[in-house]
C-alpha positions as CSV (number, residue, x, y, z in Angstrom):
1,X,-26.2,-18.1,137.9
2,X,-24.7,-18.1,134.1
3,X,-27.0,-19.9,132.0
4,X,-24.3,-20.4,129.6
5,X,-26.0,-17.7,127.0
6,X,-25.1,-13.9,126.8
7,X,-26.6,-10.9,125.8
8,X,-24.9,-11.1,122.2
9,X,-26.7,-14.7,121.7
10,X,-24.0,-16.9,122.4
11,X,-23.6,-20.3,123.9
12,X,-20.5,-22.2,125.4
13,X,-20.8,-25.7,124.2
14,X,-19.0,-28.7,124.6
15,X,-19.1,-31.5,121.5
16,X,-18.3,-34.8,121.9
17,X,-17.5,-37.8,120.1
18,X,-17.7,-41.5,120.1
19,X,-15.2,-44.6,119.1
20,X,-18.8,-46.5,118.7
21,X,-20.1,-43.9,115.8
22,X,-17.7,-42.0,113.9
23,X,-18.5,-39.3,112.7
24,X,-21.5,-38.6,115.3
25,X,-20.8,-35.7,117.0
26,X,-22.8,-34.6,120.7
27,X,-23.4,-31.1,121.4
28,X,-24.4,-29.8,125.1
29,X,-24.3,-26.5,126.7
30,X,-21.0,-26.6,128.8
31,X,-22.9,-25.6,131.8
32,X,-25.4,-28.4,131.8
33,X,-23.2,-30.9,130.3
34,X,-24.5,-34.2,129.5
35,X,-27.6,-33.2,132.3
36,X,-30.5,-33.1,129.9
37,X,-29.1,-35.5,127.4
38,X,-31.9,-38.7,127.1
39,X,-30.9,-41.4,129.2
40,X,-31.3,-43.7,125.9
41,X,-29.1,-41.5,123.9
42,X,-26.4,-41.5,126.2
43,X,-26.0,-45.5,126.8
44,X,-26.1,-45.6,122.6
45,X,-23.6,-42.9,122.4
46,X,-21.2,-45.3,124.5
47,X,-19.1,-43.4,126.5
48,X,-18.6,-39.8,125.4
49,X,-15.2,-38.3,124.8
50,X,-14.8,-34.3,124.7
51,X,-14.2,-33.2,121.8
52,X,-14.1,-29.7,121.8
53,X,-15.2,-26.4,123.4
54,X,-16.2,-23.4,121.6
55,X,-18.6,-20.6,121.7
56,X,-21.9,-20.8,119.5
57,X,-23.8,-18.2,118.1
58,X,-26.5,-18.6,115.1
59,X,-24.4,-17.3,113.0
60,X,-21.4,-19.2,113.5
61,X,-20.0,-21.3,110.4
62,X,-20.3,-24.9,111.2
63,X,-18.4,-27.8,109.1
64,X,-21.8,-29.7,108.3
65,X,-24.5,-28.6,110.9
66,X,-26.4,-25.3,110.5
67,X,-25.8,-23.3,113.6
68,X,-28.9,-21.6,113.8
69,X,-30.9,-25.0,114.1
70,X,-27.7,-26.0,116.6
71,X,-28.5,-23.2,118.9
72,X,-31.8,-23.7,119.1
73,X,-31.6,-27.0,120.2
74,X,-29.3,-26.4,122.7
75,X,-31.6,-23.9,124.2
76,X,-35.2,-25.9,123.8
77,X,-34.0,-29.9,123.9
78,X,-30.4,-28.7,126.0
79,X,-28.7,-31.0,123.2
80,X,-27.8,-31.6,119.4
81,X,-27.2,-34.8,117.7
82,X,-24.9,-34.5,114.4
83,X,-25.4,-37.6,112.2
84,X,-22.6,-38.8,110.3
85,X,-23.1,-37.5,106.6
86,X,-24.8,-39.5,104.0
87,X,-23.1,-40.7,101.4
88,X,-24.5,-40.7,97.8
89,X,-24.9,-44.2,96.6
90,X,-24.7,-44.3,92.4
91,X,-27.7,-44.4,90.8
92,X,-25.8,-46.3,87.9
93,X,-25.5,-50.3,88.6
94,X,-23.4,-52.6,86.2
């Protein structure tokens, strides 16, 4: 059975995405798909669409998540929740 990880550290994940929550982004090992995602997760995530596929390693560059604390995720919780990014509100008010 392929567990999805190699001998060179790597993962094959699947991401998906939401209409509900743009922005939030799900990551799963391909092999277990959506399988050890919360039950409570999954109804708020509303209908996940793939994404994309790709093949993970710690150091991988990511667009906002660190892949290193991706990875390890996968591998202890078997999924990653990316959060939309926070936006600076101004500390000046008129």
């Amino acid at each position: 059975m392929n567990d999805g990880k190699t001998a060179t550290e790597q993962l094959i994940c699947n991401v998906f995405k939401t209409r509900r929550y743009p922005d939030m982004y799900l990551y799963v090992i391909r092999e277990d798909g959506l399988d050890r995602v919360p039950e409570l997760l999954l109804e708020r995530f509303d209908d996940p669409e793939l994404a994309l596929s790709f093949k993970l390693t710690p150091s991988r560059k990511l667009a906002i998540a660190d892949a290193t604390t991706v990875f390890n995720a996968l591998l202890v919780d078997g999924y990653y929740l990316q959060m939309p990014p926070v936006t600076s509100v101004s500390a000046e008010r008129p």
